[in-house]
Every structure is written in C-alpha cells, then in structure tokens.
C-alpha positions as CSV (number, residue, x, y, z in Angstrom):
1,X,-2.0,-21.9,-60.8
2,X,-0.9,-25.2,-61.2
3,X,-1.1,-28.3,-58.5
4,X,2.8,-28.2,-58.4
5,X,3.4,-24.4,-58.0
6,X,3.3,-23.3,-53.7
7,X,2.5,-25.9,-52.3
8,X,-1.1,-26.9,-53.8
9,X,-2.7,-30.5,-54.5
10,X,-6.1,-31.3,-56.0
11,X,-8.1,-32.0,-53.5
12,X,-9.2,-35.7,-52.5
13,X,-12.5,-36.5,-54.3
14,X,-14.5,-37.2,-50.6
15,X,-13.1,-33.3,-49.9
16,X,-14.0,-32.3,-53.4
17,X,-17.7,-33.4,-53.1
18,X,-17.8,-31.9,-49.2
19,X,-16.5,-28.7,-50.8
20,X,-19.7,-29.0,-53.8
21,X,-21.9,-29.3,-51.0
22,X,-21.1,-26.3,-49.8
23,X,-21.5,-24.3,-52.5
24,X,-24.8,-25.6,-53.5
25,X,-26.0,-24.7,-49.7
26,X,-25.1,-21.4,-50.7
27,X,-26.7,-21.0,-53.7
28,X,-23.6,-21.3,-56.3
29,X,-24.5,-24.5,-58.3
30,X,-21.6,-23.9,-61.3
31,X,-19.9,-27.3,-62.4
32,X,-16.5,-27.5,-60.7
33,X,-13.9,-28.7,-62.3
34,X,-11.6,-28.7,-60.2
35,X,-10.6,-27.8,-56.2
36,X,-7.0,-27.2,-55.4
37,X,-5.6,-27.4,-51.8
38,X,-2.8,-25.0,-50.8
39,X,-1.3,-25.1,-47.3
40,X,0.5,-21.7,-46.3
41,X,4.4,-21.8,-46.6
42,X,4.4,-19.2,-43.1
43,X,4.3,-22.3,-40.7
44,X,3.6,-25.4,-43.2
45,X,-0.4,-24.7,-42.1
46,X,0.3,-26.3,-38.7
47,X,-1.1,-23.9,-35.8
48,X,-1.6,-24.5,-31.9
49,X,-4.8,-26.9,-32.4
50,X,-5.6,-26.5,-35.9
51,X,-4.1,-26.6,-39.2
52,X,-5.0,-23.6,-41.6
53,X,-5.4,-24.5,-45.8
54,X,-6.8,-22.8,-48.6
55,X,-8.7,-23.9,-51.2
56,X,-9.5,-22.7,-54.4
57,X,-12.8,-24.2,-56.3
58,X,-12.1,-23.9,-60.0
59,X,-15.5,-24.0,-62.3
60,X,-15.9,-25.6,-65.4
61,X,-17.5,-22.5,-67.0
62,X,-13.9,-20.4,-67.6
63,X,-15.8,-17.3,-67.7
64,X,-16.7,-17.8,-63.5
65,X,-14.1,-16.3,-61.5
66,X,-12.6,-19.1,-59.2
67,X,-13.7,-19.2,-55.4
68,X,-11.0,-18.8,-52.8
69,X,-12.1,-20.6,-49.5
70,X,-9.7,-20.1,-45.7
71,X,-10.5,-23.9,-44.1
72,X,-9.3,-24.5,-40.8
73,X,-9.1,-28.2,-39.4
74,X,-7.7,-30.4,-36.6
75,X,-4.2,-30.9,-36.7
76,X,-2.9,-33.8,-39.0
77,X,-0.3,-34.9,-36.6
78,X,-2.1,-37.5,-34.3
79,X,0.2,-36.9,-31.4
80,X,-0.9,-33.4,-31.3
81,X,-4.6,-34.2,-32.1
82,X,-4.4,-36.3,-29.0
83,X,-2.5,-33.6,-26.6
84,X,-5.5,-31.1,-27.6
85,X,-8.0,-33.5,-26.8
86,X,-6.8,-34.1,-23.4
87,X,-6.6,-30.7,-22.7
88,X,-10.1,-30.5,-23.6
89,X,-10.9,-32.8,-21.1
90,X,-8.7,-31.3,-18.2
91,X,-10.3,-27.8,-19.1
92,X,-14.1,-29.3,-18.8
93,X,-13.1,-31.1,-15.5
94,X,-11.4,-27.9,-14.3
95,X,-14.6,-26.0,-15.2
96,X,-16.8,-28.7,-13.3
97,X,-14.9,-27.9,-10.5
98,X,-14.6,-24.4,-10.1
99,X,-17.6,-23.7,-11.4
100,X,-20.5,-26.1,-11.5
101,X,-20.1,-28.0,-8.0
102,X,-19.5,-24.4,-5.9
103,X,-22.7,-23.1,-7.5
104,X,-24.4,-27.0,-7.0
105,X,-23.1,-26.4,-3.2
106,X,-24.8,-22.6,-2.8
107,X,-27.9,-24.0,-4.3
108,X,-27.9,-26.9,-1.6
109,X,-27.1,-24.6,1.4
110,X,-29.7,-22.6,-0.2
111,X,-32.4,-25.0,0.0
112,X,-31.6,-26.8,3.4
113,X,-32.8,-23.2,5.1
C-alpha cells in the first residue's frame, strides 16, 4: 500500500516511536520500517467524541507479515474537543447531584438519630 493510495500518511515520528513502544510491551521487538496512518473514508474518521484511524506497522524484515492496529483518539477539531469536555463536566456535576449529595444527606439523617 502506498502513503498516497486511501487516504494513508506515514505516521509522525513522535507517533511512530509511541507505536514501537507498544509493540515491545507486547513482546514483538522486529525493526519497523515503517507505520502508515489511514483514516476511514466512511465518515473521514471523525465520530461523536473520538476520531477512529488505522495503522499499519510495516517491519524491516519483509518476511514479517505487517501489523494492522484500530486507534481511536480525541477528536482533531478543537471546537469539538472543547464541547465534549464540557459535557464531561456537566455529566460529573449532574452525577454529584443526583447521586452523591442524596446519599451524603441519608447518611447524615442517618447519623443525627
């Protein structure tokens, strides 16, 4: 496959290395040559919070079948990364709410008697 065809890009060398790193914690410590990014054409990668990319890990050693990896991430677009974060923080304040001051109150009433 190459870097042109469907959408794939060699992967930055700070992703490359993070991708290494992975594969050594798992045992598989083959020379890459290469990793290659591909984001899906069905919905350019972008989902509700996070974005959705492949990568493939090419080795040095031709004879190694190449690894396929499914990465999800944070959304790219900031405006969106900012929208999910503040839902985040609505959702934990909701939660405090609903469900950690009623039971604070019950164990209160609880221990006045």
């Amino acid at each position: 496959m190459s870097p042109s065809e469907n959408n794939t890009k060699p992967a930055p060398d700070e992703l490359k290395e993070k991708f290494i790193g992975i594969l050594q914690k798992n045992g598989i410590t083959d020379e890459v040559r290469e990793v290659l990014i591909k984001e899906p054409p069905e919905l350019q990668g972008e989902h509700m919070a996070t974005a959705t990319v492949y990568a493939q890990i090419n080795f040095t050693d031709e004879k190694l079948k190449p690894k396929n990896l499914f990465v999800k991430r944070f959304s790219s677009n900031e405006m969106h990364a900012q929208m999910i974060k503040a839902m985040r923080i609505m959702e934990k304040e909701s939660s405090f709410f609903n469900d950690f001051l009623p039971a604070a109150n019950k164990f209160c009433k609880e221990q006045i008697g």
